[in-house]
NUFI-89722 format. One record per residue: chain; residue number from 0; x, y, z of N, C-alpha, C in turn; residue in three letters. Coordinates in steps of 0.05 Angstrom, whole numbers, padded with zeros to 5 digits. Example, Ala and Ser with C-alpha at 12.3 -4.5 7.8 and 13.67 -1.06 7.14 Angstrom:
% residues 2
SITE;unit;pos;n.c1;n.c2;n.c3;ca.c1;ca.c2;ca.c3;c.c1;c.c2;c.c3;code
SITE;A;0;00264;-00114;00156;00246;-00090;00156;00264;-00066;00156;ALA
SITE;A;1;00257;-00045;00142;00273;-00021;00143;00258;00001;00157;SER
% end
This chain:
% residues 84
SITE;unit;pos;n.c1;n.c2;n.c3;ca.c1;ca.c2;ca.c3;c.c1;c.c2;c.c3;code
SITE;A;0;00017;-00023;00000;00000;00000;00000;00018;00024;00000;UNK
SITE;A;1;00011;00048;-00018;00025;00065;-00021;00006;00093;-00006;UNK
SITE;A;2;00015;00112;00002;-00001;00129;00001;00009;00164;00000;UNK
SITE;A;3;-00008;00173;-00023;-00002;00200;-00035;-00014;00220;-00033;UNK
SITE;A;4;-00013;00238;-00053;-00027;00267;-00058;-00044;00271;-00091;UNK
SITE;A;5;-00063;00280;-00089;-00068;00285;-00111;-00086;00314;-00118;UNK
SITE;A;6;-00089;00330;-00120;-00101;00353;-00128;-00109;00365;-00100;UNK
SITE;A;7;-00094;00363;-00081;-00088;00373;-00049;-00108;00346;-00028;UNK
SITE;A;8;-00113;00324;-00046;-00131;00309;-00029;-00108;00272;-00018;UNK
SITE;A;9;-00113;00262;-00004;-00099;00244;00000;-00110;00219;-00012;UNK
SITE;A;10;-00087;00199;-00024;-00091;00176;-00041;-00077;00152;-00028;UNK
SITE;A;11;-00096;00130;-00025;-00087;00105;-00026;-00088;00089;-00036;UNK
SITE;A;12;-00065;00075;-00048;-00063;00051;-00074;-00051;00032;-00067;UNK
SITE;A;13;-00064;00011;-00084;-00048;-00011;-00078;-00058;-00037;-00096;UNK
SITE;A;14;-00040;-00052;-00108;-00041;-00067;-00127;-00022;-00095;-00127;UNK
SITE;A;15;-00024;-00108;-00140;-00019;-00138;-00149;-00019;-00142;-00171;UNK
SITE;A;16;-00002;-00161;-00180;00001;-00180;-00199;00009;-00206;-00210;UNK
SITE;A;17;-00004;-00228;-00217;00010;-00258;-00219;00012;-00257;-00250;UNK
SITE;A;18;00022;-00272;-00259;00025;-00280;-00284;-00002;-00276;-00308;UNK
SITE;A;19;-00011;-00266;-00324;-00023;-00251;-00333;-00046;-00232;-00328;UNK
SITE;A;20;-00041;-00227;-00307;-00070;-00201;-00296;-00056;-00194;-00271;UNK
SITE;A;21;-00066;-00158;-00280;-00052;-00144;-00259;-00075;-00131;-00245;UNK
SITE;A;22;-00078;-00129;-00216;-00096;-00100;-00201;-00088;-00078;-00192;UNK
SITE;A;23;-00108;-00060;-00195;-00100;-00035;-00180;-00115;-00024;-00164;UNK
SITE;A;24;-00117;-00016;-00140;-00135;-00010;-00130;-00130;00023;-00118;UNK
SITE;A;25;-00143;00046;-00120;-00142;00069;-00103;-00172;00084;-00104;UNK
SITE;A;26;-00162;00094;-00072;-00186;00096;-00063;-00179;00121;-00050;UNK
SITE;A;27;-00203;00152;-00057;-00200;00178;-00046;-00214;00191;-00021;UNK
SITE;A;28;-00205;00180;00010;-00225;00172;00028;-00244;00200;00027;UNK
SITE;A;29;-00221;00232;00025;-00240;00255;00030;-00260;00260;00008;UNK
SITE;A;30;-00259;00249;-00010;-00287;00248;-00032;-00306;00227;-00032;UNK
SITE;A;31;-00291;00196;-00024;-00310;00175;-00023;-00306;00165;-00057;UNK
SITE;A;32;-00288;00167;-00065;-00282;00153;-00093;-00258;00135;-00092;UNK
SITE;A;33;-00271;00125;-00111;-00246;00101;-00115;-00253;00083;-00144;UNK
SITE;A;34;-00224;00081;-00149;-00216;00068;-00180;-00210;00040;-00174;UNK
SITE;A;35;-00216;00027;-00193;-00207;-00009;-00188;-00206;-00016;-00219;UNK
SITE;A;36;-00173;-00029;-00217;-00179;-00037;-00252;-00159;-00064;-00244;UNK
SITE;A;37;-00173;-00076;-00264;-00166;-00107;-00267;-00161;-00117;-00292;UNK
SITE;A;38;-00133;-00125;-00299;-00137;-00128;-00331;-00124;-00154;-00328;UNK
SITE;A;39;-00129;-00178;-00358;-00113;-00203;-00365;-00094;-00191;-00380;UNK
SITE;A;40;-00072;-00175;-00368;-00050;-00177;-00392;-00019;-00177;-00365;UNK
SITE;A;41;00003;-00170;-00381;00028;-00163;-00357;00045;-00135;-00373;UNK
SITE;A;42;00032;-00119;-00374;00041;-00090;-00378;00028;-00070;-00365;UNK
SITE;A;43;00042;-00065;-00334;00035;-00053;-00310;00030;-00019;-00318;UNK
SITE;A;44;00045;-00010;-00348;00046;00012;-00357;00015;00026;-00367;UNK
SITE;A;45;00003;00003;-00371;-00025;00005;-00392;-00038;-00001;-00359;UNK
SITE;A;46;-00045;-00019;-00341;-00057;-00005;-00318;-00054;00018;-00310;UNK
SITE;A;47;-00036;00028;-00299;-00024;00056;-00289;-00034;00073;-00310;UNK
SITE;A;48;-00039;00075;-00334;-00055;00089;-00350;-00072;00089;-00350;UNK
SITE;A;49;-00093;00059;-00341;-00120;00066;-00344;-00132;00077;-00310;UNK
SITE;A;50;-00118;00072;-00297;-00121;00080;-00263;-00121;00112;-00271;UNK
SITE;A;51;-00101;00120;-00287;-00101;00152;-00287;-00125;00169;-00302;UNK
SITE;A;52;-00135;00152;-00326;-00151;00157;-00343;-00179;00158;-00319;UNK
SITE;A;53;-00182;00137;-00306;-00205;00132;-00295;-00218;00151;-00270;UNK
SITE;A;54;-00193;00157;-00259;-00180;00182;-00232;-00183;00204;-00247;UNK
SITE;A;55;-00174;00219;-00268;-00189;00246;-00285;-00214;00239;-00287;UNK
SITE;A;56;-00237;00223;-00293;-00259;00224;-00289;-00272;00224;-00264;UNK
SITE;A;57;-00261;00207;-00248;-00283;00209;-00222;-00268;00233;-00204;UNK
SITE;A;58;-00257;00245;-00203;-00241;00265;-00191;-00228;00283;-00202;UNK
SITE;A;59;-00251;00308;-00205;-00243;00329;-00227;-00229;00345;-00209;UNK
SITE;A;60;-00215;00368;-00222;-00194;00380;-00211;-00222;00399;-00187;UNK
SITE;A;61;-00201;00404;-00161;-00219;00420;-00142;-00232;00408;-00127;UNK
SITE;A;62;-00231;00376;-00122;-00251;00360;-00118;-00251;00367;-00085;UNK
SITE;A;63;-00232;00372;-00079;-00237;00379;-00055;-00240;00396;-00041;UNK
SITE;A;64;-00257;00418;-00064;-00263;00445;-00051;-00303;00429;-00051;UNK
SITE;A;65;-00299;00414;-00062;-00340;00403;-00071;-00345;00388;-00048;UNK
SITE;A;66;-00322;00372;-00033;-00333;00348;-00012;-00357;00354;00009;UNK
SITE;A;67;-00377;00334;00010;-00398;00328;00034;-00377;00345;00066;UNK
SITE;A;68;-00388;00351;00075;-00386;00363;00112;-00380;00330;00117;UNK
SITE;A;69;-00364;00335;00144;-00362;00304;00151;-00386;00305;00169;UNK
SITE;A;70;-00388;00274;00166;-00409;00261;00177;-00431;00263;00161;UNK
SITE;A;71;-00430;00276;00135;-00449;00277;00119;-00448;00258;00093;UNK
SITE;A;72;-00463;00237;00078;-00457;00225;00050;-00465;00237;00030;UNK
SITE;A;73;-00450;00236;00010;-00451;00259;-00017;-00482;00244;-00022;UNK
SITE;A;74;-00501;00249;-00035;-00530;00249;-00056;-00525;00239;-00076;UNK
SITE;A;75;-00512;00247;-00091;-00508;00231;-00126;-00480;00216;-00123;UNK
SITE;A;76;-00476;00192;-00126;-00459;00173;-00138;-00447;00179;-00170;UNK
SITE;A;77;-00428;00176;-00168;-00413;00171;-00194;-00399;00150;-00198;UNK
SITE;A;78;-00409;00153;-00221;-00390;00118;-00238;-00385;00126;-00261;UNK
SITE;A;79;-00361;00111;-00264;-00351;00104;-00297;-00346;00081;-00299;UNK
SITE;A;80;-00346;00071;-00322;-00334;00053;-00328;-00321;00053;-00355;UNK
SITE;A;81;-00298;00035;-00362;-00290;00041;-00384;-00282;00008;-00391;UNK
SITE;A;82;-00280;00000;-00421;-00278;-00013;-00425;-00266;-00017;-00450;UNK
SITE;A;83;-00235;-00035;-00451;-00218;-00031;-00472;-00226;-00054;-00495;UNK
% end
């Protein structure tokens, strides 16, 4: 488990891989989002791309000037999905 920064908000990732399929998992606790990508291949470069691709969608820049009050749950859900 790694844990970072991203557009002033804090990120935790963390991923695996066996022999042809890799995971990724991060999750943005002060928004309540989170990316999960799972692919059958072994080019960790093309995950890490689509984790990034997927993270510009569900976490637009500022996201954490928009967050719920704590102790409050956001109203509308967001999803993407993408599919190669």
């Amino acid at each position: 488990m790694s844990v970072g920064a991203r557009d002033g908000l804090t990120v935790f990732t963390h991923g695996g891989a066996v022999s042809g399929f890799i995971a990724r998992n991060t999750f943005v606790p002060q928004t309540r989002s989170a990316v999960v990508v799972m692919i059958n291949d072994e080019d960790g470069p093309l995950a890490n791309a689509l984790v990034e691709h997927a993270m510009a969608a569900v976490l637009p820049e500022r996201a954490h000037k928009c967050r719920s009050p704590p102790g409050r749950r956001p109203r509308a859900r967001t999803e993407a999905r993408f599919h190669v």
